[in-house]
N, C-alpha and C positions, 0 to 999 in steps of 0.2 A: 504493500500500500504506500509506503513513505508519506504517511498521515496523509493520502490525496494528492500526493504530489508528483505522481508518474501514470503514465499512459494508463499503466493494470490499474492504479488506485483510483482512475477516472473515469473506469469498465467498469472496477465495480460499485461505483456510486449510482455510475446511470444506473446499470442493470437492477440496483435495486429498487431504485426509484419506479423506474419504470415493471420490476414483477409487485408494488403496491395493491393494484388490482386485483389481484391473486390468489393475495392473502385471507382474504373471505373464503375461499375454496381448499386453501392447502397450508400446510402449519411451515414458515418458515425458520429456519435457527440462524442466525451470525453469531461466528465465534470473532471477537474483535479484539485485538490489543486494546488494555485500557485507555492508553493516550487517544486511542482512534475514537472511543464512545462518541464523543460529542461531532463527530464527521454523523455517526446515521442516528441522532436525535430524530431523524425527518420517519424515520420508520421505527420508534422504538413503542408506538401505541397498538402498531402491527403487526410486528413480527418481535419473536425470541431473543436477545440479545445475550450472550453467554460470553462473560469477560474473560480476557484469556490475561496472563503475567506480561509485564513487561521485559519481566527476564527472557520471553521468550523471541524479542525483535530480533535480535543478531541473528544475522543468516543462518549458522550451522544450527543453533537453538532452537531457530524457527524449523529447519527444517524437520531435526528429531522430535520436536513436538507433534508435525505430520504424521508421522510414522510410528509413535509409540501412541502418544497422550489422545490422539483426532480419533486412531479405531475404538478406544475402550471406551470416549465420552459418545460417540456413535453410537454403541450398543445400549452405554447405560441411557441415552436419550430416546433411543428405537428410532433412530433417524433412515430414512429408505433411501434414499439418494443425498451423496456424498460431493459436493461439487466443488473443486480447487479452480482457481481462476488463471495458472499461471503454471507453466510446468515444473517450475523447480518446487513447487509446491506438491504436486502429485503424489498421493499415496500408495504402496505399494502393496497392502492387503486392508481391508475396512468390511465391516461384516451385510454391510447394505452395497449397493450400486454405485461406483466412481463415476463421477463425469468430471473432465478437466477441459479448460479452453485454452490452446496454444496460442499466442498471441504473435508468434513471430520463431523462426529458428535461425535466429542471425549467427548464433556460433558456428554454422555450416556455411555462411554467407558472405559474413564480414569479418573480414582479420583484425585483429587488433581489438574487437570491440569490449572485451572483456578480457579480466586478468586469469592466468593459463589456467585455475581452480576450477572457476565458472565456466570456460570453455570444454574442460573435460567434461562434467558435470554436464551439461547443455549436452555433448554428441555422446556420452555413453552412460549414465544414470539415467536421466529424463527419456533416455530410449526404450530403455527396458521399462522403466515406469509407463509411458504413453502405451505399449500393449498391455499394461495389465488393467487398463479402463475399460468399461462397460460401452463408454462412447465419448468422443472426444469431438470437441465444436472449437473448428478451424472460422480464428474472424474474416477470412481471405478466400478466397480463391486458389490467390498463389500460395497464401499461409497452407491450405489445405493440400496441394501439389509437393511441399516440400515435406509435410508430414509423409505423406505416402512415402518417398522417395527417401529418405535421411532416416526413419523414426520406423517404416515399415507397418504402418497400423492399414490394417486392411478397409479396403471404402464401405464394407458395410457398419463400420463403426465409429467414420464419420463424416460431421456433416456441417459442413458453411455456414454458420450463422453471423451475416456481416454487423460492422457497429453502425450505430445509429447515431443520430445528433437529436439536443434538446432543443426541439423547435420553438419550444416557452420562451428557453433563451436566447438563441442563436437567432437572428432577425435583423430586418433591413431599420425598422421601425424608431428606431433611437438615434436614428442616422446627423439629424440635427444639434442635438446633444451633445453626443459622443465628444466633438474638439472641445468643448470644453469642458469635459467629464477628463479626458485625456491629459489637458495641458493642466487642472487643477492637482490631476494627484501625481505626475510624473513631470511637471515641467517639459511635455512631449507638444510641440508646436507641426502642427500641418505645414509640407508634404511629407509624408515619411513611407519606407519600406518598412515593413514589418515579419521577423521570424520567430515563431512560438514555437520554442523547442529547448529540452532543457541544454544546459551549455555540455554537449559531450565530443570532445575530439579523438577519432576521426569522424565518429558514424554519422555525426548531421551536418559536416561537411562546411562548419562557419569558418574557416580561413580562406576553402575559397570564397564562398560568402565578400568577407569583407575585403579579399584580392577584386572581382568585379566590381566587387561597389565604386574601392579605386579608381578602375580605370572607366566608370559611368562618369567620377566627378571630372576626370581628366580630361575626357572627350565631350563630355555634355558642358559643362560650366553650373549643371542644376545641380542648387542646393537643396536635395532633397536630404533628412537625414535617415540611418542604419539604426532601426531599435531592434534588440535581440531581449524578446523575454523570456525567462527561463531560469532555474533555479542552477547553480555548479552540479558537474557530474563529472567522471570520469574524464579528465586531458581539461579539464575548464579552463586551469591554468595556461596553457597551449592559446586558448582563444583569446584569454585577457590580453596575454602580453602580445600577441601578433593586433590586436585593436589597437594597444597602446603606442604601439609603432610606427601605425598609420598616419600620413602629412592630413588624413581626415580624424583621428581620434576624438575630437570635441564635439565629432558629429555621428559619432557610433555609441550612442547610448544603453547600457544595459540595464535592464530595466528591476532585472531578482524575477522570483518566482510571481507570476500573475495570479492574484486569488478568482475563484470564480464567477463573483459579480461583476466583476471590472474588466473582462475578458473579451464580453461583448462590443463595450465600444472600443474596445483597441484595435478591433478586428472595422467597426463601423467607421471610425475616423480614420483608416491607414488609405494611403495610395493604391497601394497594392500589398499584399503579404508574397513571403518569396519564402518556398519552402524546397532545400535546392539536397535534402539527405539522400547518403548514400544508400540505404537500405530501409523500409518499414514493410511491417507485416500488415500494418493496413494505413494508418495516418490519418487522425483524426483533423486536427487542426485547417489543413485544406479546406474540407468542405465546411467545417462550423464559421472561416472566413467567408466563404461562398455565398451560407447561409445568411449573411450576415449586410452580402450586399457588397463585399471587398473582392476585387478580382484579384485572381493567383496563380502565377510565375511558381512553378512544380516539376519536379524531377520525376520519372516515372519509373526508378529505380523500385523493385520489390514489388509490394502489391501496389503503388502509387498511382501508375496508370492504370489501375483498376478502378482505383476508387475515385479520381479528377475523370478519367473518359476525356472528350476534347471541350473538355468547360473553365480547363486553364492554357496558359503559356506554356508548354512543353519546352523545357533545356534539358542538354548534357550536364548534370552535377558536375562532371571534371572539366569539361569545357568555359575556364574564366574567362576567354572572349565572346564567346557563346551567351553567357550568361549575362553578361557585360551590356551586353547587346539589348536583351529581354529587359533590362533594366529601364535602359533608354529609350525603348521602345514605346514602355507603358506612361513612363514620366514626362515623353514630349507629346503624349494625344490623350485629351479626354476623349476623345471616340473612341479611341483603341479600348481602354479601361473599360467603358461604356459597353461595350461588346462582351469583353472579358467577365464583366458585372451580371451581364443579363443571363450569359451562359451557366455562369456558375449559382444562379440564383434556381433556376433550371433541373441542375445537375443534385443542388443541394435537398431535392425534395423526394429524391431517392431514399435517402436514409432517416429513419425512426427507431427508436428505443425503444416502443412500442411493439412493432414488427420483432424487434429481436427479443426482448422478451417473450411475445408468444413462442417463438421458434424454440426458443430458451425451454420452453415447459414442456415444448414436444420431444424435447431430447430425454427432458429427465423419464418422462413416461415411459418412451423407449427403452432407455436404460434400466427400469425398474422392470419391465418385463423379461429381460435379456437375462436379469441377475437372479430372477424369481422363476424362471424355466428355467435357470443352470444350478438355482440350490432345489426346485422339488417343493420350493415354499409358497402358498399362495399370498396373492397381494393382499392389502387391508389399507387404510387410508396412510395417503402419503405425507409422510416428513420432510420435507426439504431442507437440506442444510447447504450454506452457501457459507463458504471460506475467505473472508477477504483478505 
């Protein structure tokens, strides 16, 4: 989760909000680090909340907790279905139904992205883990392709379930506002690019980011400014200092981690967002700018041209003239933006939480029947338990 602070912690916030519905129908459980309670306040009048230690955050912790402490409170719960959200989470024996959702297998994909622990752990524990699920829900297409391929899970056990956007939030509608919602809480003044992504070098690819930004000021003369929001990760240090190197530094502003109220107009007030990573298993932030009314400059590395389709700017990520280019392109035409606006307004209406929620419940059903013909035990009413 990183209290909400990563892609998974933002899957499963939607996903819960959005199975609220539900909960009249079928009894749900979060086990939640304590620090985390107050993230699902928004569902604690509907669903179970079962406090887990904080001793148990630290990755290897967290992981043994999966594996020892998740099956025994399972049973003593009478939980039917078991659902981890993320693979290094996966359990490998649990006395009800596992479902897990792969979010991505970039340790097969992208070198470097992780230190050599996580990488072994990502191509040969999580391996063996991923077959021993009842059903496994791929956010992607490609995510789903590369399961098959690297992970070996057979197609009848799984199944695409893509992410959604919060159309409550995500929206053209505050479009007026926004500069100065914008310029009050960040000192962030109109024209600006905008990338939402936490700060990780190499895999989201901000040096060359701010190498084209470069040579847009050089050849264009427009001062538009570079906002990167996003909390440090892994190489952050890497992007800092290559920003602060820049004859543009005072114009590449970092913004920290974006809370989720203020999210909307960042994406409302921007020029354009430019989301240029090397690798995502699906990439949210594209289409919730879309959503949003902000047209998007997008790499279609991973699942990304899956999920933009032709409702953004398509660049080469490695290509900093290329991209250089897309920059200057959108910043010398309101009609080009204008185009890129409508398309992605378009494209954004593809995706619902909603949608994947229901899909969501059709898996666990699945699963509980898979797991209740292979023990001989008849169903009874269902438990859902969700792992954030």
């Amino acid at each position: 989760m990183q209290r909400g602070r990563s892609g998974v912690g933002q899957y499963v916030l939607s996903l819960v909000r959005a199975l609220l519905p539900q909960a009249s129908r079928h009894e749900f459980t979060l086990f939640v680090l304590e620090e985390d309670r107050p993230l699902f306040a928004f569902a604690a009048d509907a669903m179970r909340i079962v406090p887990v230690a904080e001793t148990y955050r630290a990755p290897v912790r967290d992981i043994l907790w999966h594996q020892t402490r998740l099956p025994r409170l399972a049973r003593q719960l009478g939980i039917d279905v078991l659902h981890t959200p993320s693979y290094r989470r996966m359990v490998a024996h649990a006395p009800c139904a596992k479902v897990a959702t792969i979010h991505d297998l970039a340790p097969f994909r992208l070198a470097g992205k992780y230190d050599w622990r996580r990488m072994i752990y990502g191509r040969v524990v999580a391996r063996q883990l991923a077959r021993r699920q009842d059903a496994v829900i791929a956010v992607s297409y490609t995510t789903a392709a590369d399961i098959r391929q690297f992970f070996g899970v057979s197609a009848a056990k799984l199944t695409t379930v893509q992410n959604g956007i919060d159309h409550d939030r995500f929206h053209e509608s505050g479009t007026a506002r926004a500069p100065f919602e914008v310029a009050r809480r960040w000192g962030l003044v109109e024209p600006y690019f905008l990338f939402v992504s936490r700060l990780e070098h190499p895999g989201k690819n901000h040096v060359r980011l701010i190498e084209a930004y470069e040579q847009f000021r050089r050849t264009t003369g427009l001062q538009w400014t570079l906002a990167l929001g996003g909390g440090d990760w892994h190489g952050a240090e890497v992007i800092r200092a290559r920003a602060a190197a820049s004859p543009y530094a005072a114009d590449i502003r970092f913004l920290g981690f974006v809370p989720d109220d203020a999210l909307p107009a960042l994406y409302q007030a921007a020029g354009a967002m430019v989301y240029p990573s090397l690798f995502e298993g699906f990439g949210l932030p594209p289409i919730e700018a879309m959503a949003c009314g902000c047209p998007v400059i997008c790499s279609t590395r991973g699942a990304l041209g899956e999920v933009v389709g032709t409702a953004a700017r398509i660049v080469d990520p490695e290509d900093v003239p290329a991209m250089s280019g897309a920059l200057g392109e959108l910043a010398a035409s309101a009609e080009v933006r204008e185009t890129w606006r409508r398309r992605g307004l378009e494209r954004a209406r593809n995706f619902s939480w909603a949608d994947n929620a229901r899909q969501t419940i059709e898996v666990y059903h699945h699963a509980a029947e898979v797991h209740h013909s292979r023990t001989a035990r008849s169903p009874h009413n269902q438990q859902l338990h969700f792992q954030p």
